[in-house]
Structures are given as structure tokens and as C-alpha cells.
mmCIF file of the N, C-alpha and C atoms, coordinates in Angstrom:
data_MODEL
# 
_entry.id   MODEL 
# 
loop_
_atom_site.group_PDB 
_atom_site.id 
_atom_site.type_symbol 
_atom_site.label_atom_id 
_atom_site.label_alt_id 
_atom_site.label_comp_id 
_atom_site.label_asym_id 
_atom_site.label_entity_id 
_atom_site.label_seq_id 
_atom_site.pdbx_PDB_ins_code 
_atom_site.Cartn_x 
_atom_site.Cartn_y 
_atom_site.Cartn_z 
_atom_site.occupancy 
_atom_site.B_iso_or_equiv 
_atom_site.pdbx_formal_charge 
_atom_site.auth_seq_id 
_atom_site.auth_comp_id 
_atom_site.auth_asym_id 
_atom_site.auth_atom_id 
_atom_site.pdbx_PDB_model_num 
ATOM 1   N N  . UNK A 1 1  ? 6.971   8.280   6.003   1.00 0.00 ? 1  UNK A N  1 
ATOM 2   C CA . UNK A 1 1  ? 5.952   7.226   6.005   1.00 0.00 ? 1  UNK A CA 1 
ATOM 3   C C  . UNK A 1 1  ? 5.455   7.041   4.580   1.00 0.00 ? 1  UNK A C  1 
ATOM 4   N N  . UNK A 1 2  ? 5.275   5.858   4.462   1.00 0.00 ? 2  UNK A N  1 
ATOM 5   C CA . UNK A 1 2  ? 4.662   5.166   2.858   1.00 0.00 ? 2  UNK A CA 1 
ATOM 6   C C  . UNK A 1 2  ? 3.269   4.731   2.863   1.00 0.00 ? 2  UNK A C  1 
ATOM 7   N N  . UNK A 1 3  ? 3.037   4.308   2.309   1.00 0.00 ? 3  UNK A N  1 
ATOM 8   C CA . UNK A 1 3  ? 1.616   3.591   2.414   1.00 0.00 ? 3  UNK A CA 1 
ATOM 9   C C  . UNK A 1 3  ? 1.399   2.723   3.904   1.00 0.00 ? 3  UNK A C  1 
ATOM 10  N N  . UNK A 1 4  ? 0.350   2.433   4.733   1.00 0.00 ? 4  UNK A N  1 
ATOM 11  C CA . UNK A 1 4  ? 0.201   2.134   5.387   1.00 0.00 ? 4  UNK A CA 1 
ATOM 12  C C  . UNK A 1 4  ? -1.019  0.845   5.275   1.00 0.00 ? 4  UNK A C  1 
ATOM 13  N N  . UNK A 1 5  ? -1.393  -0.545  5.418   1.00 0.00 ? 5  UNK A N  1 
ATOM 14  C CA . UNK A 1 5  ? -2.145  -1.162  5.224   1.00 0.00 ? 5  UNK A CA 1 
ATOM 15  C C  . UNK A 1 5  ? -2.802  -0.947  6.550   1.00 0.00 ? 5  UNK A C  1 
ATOM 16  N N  . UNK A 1 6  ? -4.444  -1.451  6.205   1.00 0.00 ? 6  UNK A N  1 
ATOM 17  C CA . UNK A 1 6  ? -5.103  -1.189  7.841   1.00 0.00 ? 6  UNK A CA 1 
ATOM 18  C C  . UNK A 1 6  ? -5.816  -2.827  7.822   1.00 0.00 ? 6  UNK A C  1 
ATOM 19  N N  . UNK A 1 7  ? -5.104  -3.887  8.427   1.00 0.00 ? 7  UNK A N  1 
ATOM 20  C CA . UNK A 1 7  ? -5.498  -5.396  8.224   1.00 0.00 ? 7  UNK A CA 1 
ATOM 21  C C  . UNK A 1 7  ? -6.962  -5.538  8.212   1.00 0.00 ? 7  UNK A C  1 
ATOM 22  N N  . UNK A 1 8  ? -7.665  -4.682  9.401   1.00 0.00 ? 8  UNK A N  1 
ATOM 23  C CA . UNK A 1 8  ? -9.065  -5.169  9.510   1.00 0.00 ? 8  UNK A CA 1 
ATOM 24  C C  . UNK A 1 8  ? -10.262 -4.539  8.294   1.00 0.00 ? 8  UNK A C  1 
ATOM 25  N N  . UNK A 1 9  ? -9.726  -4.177  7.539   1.00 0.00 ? 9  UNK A N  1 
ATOM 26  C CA . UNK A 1 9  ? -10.088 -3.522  6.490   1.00 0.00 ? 9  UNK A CA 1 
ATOM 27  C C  . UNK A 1 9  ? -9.317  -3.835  5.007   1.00 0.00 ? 9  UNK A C  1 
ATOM 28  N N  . UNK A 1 10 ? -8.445  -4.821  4.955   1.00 0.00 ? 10 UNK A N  1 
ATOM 29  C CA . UNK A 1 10 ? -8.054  -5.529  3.989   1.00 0.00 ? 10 UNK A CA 1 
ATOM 30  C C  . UNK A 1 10 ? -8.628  -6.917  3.547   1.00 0.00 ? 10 UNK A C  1 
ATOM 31  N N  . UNK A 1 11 ? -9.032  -6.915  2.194   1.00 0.00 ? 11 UNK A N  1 
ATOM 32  C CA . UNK A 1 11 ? -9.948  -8.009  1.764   1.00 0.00 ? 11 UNK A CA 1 
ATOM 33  C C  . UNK A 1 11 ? -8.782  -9.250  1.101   1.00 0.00 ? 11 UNK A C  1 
ATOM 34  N N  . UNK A 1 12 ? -7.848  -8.202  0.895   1.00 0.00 ? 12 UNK A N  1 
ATOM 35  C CA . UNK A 1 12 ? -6.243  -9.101  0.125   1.00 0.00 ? 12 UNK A CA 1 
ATOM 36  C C  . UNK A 1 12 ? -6.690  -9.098  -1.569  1.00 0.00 ? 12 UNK A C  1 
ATOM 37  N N  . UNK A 1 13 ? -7.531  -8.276  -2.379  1.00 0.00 ? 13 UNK A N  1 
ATOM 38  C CA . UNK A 1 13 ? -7.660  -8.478  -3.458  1.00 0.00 ? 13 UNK A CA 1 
ATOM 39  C C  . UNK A 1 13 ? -6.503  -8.418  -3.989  1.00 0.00 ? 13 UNK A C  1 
ATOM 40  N N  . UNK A 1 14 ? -5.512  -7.808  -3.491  1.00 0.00 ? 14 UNK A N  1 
ATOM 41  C CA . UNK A 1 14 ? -4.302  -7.194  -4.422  1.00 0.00 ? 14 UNK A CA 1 
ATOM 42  C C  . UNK A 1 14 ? -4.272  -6.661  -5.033  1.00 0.00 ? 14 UNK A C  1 
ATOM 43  N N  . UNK A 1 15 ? -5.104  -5.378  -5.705  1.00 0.00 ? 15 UNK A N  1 
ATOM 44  C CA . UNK A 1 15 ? -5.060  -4.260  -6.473  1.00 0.00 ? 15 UNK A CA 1 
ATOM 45  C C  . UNK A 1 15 ? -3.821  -3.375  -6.198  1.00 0.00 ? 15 UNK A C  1 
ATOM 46  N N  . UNK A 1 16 ? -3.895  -3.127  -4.942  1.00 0.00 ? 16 UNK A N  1 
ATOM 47  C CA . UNK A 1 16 ? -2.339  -2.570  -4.242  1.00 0.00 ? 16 UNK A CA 1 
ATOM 48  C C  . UNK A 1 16 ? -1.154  -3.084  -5.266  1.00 0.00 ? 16 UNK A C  1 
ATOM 49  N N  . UNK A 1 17 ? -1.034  -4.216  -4.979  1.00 0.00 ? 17 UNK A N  1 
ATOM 50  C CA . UNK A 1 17 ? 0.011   -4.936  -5.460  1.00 0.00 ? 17 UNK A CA 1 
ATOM 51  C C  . UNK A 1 17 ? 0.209   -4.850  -6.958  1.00 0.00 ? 17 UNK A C  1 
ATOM 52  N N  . UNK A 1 18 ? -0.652  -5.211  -7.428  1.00 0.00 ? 18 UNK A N  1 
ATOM 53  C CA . UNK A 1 18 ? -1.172  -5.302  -9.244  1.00 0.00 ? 18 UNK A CA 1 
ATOM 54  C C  . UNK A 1 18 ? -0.735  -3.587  -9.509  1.00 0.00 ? 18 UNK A C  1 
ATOM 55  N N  . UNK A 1 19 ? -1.210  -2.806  -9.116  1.00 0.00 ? 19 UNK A N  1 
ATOM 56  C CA . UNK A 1 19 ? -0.879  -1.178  -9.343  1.00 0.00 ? 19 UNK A CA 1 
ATOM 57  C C  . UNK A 1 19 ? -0.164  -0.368  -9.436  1.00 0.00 ? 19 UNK A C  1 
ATOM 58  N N  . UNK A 1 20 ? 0.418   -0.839  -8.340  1.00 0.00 ? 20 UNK A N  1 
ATOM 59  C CA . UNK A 1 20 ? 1.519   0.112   -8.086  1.00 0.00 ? 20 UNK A CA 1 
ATOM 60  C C  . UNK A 1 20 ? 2.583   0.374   -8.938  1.00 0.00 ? 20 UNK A C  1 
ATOM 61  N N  . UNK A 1 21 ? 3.094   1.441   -9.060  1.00 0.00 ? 21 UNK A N  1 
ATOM 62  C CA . UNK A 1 21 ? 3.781   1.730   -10.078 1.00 0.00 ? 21 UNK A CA 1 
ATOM 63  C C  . UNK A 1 21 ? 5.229   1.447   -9.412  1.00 0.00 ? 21 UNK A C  1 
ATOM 64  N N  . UNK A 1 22 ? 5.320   1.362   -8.336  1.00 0.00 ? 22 UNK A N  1 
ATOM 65  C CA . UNK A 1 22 ? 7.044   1.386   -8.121  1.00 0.00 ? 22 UNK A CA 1 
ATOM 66  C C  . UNK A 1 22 ? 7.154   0.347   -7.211  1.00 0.00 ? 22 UNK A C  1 
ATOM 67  N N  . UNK A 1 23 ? 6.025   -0.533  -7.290  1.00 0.00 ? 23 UNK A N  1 
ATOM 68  C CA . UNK A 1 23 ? 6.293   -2.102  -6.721  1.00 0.00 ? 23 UNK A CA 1 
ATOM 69  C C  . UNK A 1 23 ? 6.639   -1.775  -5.291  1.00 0.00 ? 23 UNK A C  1 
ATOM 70  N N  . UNK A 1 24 ? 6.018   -1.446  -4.472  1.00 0.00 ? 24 UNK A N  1 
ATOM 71  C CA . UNK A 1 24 ? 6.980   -1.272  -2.716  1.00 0.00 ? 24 UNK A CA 1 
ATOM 72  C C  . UNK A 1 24 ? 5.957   -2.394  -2.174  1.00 0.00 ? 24 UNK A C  1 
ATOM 73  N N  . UNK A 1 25 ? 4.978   -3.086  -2.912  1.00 0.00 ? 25 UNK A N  1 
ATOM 74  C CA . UNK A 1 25 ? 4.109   -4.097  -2.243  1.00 0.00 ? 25 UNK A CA 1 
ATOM 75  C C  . UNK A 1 25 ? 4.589   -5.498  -2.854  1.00 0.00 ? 25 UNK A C  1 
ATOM 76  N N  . UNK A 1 26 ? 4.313   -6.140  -1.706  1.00 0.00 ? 26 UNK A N  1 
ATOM 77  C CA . UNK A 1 26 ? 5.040   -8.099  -2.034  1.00 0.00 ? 26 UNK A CA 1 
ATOM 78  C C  . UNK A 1 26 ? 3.461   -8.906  -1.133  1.00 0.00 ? 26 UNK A C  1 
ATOM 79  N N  . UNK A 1 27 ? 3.428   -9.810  -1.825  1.00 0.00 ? 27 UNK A N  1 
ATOM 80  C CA . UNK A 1 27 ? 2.322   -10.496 -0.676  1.00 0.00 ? 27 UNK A CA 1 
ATOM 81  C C  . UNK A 1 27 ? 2.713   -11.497 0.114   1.00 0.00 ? 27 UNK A C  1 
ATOM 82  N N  . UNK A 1 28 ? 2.305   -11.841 1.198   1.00 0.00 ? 28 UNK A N  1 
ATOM 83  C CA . UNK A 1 28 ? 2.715   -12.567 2.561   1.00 0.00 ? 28 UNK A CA 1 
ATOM 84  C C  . UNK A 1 28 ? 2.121   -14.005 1.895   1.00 0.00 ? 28 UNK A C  1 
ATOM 85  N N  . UNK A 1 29 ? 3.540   -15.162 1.704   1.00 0.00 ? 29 UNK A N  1 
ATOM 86  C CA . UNK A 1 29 ? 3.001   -16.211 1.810   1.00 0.00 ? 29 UNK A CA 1 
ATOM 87  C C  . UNK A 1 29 ? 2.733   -16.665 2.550   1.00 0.00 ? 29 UNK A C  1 
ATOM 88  N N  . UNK A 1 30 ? 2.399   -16.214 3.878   1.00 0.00 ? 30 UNK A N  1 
ATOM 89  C CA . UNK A 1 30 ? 1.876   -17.015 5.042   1.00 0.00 ? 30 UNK A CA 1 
ATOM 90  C C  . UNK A 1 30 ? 0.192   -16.760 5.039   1.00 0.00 ? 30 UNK A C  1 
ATOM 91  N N  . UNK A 1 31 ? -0.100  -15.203 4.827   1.00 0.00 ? 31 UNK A N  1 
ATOM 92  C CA . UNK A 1 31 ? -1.575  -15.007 4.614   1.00 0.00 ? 31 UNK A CA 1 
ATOM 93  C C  . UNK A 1 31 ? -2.149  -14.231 3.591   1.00 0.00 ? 31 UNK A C  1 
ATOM 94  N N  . UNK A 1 32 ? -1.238  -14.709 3.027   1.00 0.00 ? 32 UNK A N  1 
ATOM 95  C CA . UNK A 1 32 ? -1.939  -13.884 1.117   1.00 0.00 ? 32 UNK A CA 1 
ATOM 96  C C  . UNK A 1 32 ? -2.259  -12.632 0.732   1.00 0.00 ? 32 UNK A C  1 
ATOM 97  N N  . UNK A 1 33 ? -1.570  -11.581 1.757   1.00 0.00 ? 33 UNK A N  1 
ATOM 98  C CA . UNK A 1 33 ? -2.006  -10.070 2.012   1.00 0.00 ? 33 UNK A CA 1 
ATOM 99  C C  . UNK A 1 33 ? -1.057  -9.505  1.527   1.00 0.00 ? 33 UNK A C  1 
ATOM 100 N N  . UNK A 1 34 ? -1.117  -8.360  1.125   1.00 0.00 ? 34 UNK A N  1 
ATOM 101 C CA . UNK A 1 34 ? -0.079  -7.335  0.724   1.00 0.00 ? 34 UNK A CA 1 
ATOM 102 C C  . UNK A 1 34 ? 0.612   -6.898  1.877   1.00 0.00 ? 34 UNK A C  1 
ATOM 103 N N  . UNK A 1 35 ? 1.913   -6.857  1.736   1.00 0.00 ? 35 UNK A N  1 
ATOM 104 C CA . UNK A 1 35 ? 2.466   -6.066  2.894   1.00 0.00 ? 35 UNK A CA 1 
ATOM 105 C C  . UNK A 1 35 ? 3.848   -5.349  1.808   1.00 0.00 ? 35 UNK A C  1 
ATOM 106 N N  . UNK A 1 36 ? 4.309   -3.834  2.955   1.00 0.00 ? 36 UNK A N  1 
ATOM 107 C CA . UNK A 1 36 ? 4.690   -2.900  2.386   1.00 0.00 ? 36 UNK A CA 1 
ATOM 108 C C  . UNK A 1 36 ? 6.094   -2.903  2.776   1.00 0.00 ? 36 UNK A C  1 
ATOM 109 N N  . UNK A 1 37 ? 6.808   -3.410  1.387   1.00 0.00 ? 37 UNK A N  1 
ATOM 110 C CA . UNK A 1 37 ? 8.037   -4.079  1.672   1.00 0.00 ? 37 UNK A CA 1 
ATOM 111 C C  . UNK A 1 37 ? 9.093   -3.148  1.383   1.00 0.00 ? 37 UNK A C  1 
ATOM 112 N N  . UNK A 1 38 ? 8.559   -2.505  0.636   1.00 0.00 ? 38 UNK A N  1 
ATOM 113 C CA . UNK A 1 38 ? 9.932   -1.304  0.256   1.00 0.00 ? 38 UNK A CA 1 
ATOM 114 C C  . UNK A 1 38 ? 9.382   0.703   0.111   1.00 0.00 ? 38 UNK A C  1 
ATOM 115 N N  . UNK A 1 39 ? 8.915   0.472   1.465   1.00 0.00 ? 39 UNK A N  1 
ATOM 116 C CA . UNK A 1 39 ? 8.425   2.145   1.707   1.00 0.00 ? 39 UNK A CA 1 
ATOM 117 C C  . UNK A 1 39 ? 9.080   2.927   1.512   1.00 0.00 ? 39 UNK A C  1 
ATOM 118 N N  . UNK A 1 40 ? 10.480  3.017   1.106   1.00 0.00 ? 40 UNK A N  1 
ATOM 119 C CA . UNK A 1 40 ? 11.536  3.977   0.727   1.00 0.00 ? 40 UNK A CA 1 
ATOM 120 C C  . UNK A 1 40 ? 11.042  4.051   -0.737  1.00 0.00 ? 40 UNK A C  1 
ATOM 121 N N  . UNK A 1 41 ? 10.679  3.128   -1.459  1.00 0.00 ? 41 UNK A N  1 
ATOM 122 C CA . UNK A 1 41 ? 10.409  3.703   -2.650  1.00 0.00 ? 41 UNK A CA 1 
ATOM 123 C C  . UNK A 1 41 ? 9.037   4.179   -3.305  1.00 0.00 ? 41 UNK A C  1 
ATOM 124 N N  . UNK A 1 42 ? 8.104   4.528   -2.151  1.00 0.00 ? 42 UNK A N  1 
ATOM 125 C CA . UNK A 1 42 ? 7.009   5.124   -2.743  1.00 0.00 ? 42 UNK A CA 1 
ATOM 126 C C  . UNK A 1 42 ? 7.061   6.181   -2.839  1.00 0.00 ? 42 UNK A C  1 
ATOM 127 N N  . UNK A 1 43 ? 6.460   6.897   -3.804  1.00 0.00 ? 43 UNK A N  1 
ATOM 128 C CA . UNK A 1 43 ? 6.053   8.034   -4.257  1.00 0.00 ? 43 UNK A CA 1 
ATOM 129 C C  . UNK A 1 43 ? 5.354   8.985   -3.981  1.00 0.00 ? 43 UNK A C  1 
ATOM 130 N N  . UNK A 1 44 ? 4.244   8.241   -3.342  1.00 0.00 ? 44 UNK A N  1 
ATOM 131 C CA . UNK A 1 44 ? 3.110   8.919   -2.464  1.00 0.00 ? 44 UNK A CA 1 
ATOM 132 C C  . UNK A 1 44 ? 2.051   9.200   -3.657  1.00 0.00 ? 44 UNK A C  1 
ATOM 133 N N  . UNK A 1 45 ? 2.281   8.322   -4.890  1.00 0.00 ? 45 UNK A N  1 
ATOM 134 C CA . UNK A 1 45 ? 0.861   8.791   -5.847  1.00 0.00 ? 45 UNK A CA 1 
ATOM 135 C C  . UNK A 1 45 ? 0.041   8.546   -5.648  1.00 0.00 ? 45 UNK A C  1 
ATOM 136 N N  . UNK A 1 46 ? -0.902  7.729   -5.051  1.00 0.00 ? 46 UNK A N  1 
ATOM 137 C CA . UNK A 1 46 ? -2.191  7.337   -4.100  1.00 0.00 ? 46 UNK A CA 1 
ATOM 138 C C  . UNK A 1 46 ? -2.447  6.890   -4.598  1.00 0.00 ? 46 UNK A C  1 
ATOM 139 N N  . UNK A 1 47 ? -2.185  5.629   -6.063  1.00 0.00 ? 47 UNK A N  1 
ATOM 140 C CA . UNK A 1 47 ? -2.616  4.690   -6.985  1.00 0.00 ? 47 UNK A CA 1 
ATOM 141 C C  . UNK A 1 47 ? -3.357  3.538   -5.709  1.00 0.00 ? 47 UNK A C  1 
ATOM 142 N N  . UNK A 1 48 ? -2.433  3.191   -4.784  1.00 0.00 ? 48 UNK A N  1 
ATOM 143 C CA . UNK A 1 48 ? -3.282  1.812   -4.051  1.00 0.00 ? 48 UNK A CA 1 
ATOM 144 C C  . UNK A 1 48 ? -4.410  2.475   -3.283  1.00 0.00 ? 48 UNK A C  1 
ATOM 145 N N  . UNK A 1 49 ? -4.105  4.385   -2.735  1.00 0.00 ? 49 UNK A N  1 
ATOM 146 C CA . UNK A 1 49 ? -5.590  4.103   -2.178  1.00 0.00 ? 49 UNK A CA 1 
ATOM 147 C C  . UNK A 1 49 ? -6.535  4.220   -3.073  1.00 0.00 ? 49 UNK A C  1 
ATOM 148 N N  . UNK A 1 50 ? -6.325  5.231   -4.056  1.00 0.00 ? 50 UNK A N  1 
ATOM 149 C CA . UNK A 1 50 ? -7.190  5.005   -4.615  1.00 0.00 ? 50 UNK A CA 1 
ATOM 150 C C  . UNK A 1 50 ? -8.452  4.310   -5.481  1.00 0.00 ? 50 UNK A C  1 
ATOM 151 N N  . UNK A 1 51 ? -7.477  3.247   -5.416  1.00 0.00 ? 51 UNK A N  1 
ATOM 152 C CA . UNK A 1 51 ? -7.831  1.705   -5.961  1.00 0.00 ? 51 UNK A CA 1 
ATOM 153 C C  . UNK A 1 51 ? -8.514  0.889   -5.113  1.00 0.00 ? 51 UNK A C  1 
ATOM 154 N N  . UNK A 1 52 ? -8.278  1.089   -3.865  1.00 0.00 ? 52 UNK A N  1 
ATOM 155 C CA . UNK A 1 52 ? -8.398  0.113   -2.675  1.00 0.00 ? 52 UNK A CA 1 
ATOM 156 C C  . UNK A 1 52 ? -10.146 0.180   -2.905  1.00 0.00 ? 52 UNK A C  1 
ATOM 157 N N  . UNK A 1 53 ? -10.790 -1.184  -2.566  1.00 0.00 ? 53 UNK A N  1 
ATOM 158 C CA . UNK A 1 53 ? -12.385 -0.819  -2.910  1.00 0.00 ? 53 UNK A CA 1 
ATOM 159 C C  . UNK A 1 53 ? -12.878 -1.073  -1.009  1.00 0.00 ? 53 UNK A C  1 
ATOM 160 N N  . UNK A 1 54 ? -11.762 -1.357  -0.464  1.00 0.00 ? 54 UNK A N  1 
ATOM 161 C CA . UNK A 1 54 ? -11.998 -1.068  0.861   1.00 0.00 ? 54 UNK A CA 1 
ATOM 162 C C  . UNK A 1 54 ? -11.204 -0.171  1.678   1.00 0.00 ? 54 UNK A C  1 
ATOM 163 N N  . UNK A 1 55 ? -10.991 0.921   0.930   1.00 0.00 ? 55 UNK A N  1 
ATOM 164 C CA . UNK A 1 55 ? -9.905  2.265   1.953   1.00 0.00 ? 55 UNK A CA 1 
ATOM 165 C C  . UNK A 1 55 ? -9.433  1.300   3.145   1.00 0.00 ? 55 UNK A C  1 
ATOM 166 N N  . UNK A 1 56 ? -8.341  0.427   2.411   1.00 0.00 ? 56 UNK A N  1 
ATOM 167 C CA . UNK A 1 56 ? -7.589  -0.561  3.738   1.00 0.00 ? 56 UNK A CA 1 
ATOM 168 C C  . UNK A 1 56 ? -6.164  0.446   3.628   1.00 0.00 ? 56 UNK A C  1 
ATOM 169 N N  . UNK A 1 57 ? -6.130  1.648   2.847   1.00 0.00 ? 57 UNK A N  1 
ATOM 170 C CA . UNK A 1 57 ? -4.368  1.575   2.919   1.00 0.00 ? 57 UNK A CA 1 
ATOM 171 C C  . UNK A 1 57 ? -4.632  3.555   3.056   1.00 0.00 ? 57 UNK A C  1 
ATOM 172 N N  . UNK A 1 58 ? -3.636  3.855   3.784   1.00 0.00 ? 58 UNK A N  1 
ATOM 173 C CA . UNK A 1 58 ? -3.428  5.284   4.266   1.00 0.00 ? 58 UNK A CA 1 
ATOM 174 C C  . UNK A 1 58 ? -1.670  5.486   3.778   1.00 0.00 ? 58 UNK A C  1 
ATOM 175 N N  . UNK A 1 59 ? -2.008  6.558   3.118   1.00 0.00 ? 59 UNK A N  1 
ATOM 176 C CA . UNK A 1 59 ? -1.011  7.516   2.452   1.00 0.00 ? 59 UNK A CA 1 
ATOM 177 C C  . UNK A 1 59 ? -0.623  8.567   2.385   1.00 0.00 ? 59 UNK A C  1 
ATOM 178 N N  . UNK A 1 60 ? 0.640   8.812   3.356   1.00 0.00 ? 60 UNK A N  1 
ATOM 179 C CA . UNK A 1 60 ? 0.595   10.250  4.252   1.00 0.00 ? 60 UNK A CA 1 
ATOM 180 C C  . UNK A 1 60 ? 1.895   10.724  3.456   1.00 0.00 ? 60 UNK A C  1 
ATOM 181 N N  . UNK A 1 61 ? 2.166   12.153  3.184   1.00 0.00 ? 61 UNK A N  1 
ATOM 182 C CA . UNK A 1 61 ? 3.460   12.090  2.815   1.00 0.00 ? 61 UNK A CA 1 
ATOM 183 C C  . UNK A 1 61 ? 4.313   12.928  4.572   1.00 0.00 ? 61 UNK A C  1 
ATOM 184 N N  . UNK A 1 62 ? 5.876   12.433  4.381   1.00 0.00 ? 62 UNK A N  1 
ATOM 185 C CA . UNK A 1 62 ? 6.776   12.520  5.389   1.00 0.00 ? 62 UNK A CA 1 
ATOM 186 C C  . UNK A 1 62 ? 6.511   14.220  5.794   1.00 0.00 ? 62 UNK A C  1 
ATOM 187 N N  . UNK A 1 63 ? 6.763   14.525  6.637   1.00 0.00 ? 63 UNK A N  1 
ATOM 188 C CA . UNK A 1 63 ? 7.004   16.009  7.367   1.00 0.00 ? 63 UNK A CA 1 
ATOM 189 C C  . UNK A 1 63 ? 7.529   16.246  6.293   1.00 0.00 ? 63 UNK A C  1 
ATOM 190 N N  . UNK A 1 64 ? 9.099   15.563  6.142   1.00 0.00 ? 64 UNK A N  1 
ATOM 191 C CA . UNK A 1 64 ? 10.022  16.773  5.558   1.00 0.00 ? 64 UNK A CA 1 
ATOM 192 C C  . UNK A 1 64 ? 9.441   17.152  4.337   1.00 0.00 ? 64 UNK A C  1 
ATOM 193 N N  . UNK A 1 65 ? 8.395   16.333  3.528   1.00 0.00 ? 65 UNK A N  1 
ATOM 194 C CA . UNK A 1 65 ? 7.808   17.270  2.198   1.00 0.00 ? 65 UNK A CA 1 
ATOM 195 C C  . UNK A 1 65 ? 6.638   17.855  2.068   1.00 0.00 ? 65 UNK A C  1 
ATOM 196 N N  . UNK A 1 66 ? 6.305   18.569  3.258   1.00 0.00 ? 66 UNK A N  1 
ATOM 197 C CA . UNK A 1 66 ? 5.621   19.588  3.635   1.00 0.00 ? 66 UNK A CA 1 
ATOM 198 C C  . UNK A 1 66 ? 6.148   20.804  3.406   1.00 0.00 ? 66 UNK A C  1 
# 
């Protein structure tokens, strides 16, 4: 699992997007939101939550890197 957006708690500033270091966010031209287009390539550095000024995005890392 990659970043996770939580809609009712997304304002769509795009900081996510603007941040991220390995780009896995694209925004929806249908509703101007970030969505998480390439979860294979996150990292798990917590740049979008940490950024997020509304904790809209959850960042878990996978079992196997436990």
C-alpha cells in the first residue's frame, strides 16, 4: 500500500502533488483532486502527509517491509 487519499478530508490544494518527490500523484480532470496514480513508486517518505494541512492522505508501509 502507498499513500492513500481520504476524499472527505481533501481540500485539493495539491501540495501532495507539488511535493512529492517520485511523482505517484496526477490530478483528476474531472474534479481537480489528486489521485494516486503510480503507488508502485512510492517510497513511503511521508512528504504528502506531512504536508497535507488537512491529514487527507494515510501512509502505511506494505507487510513485507516490516
Amino acid at each position: 500500500m502507498s499513500a492513500k487519499i481520504d476524499y472527505q478530508r481533501c481540500i485539493g490544494c495539491q501540495k501532495c502533488y507539488d511535493l512529492c518527490p517520485e511523482d505517484i500523484f496526477s490530478i483528476s480532470d474531472e474534479t481537480g483532486l489528486p489521485v494516486v496514480s503510480y503507488p508502485e513508486e512510492c517510497w513511503f517518505c511521508g512528504v504528502c502527509w506531512m504536508m497535507c494541512p488537512k491529514r487527507a492522505i494515510d501512509v502505511r508501509l506494505p507487510a513485507s517491509l516490516w
